[in-house]
N, C-alpha and C positions, 0 to 999 in steps of 0.2 A: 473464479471470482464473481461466480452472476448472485452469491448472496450479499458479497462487500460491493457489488454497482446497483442491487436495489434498493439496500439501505445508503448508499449517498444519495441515489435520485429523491429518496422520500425527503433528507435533511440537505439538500441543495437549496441555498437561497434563503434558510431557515436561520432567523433573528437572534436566536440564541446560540453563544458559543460556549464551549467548556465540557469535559466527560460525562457521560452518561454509562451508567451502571443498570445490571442486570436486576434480577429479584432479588439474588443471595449477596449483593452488595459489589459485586467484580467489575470492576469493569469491561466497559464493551467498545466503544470509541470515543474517541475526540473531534469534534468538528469546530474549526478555528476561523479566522479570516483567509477570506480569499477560496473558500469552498477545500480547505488543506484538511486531509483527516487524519487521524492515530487510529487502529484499527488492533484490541487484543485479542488474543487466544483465551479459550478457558483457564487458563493459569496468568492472565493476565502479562503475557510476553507479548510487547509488540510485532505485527505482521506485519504490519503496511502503513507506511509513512508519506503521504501522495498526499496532490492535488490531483482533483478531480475535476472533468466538466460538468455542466448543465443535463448531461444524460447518465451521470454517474459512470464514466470510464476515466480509467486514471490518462491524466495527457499535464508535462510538465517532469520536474524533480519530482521522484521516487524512490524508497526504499524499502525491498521486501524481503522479509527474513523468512527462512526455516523455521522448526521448534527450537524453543530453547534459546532463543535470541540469533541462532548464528546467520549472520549476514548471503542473503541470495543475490542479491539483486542491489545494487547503485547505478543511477545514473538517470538517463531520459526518456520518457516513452510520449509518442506522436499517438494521438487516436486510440489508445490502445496496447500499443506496440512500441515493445523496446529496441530504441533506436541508437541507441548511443550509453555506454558504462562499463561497467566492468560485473559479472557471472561469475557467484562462488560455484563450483559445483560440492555438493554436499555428498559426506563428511567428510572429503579431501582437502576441501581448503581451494582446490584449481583455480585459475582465473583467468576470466578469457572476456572477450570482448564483443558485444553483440550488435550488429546492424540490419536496421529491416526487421527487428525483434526475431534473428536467429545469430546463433552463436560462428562466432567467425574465425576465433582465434582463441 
């Protein structure tokens, strides 16, 4: 994640909100109110669905996907760290439950 926390550090705090797009037209992220970003892939599949702090680490509601859309990650992360949701593991589908940002069940 240290390229998606230096690109929220640079657009933290930044006056403008709404997608921004690469050279060849694709998108790249969304930065909304409340410092909340949409983060795509080269195919333009959402990764990461978070708010962020003031130093760019996700802290708040988050959703982080695989390729291809399939859901990784729902739930909470403190500082960093996922503290509370539910963990797909990938391609199974499993789902387990993470505290302290490790998996627990």
């Amino acid at each position: 994640m240290n390229e998606l926390t230096s690109m929220c550090q640079v657009f933290f705090g930044m006056p403008f909100f709404g997608i921004t797009y690469n050279s060849e037209g694709n998108k790249l992220f969304g930065h909304f109110k409340d410092n909340h970003f949409i983060v795509f892939d080269d195919s333009e599949n959402i990764i990461c669905d978070a708010t962020f702090d003031e130093n760019g680490i996700i802290d708040g509601k988050a959703k982080i996907f695989y390729e291809k859309g399939f859901l990784e990650f729902e739930g909470l992360f403190l500082s960093g760290k996922r503290c509370g949701g539910v963990s797909n593991i990938y391609p199974m589908g499993e789902r387990g439950k993470r505290e302290n940002g490790k998996l627990i069940s």
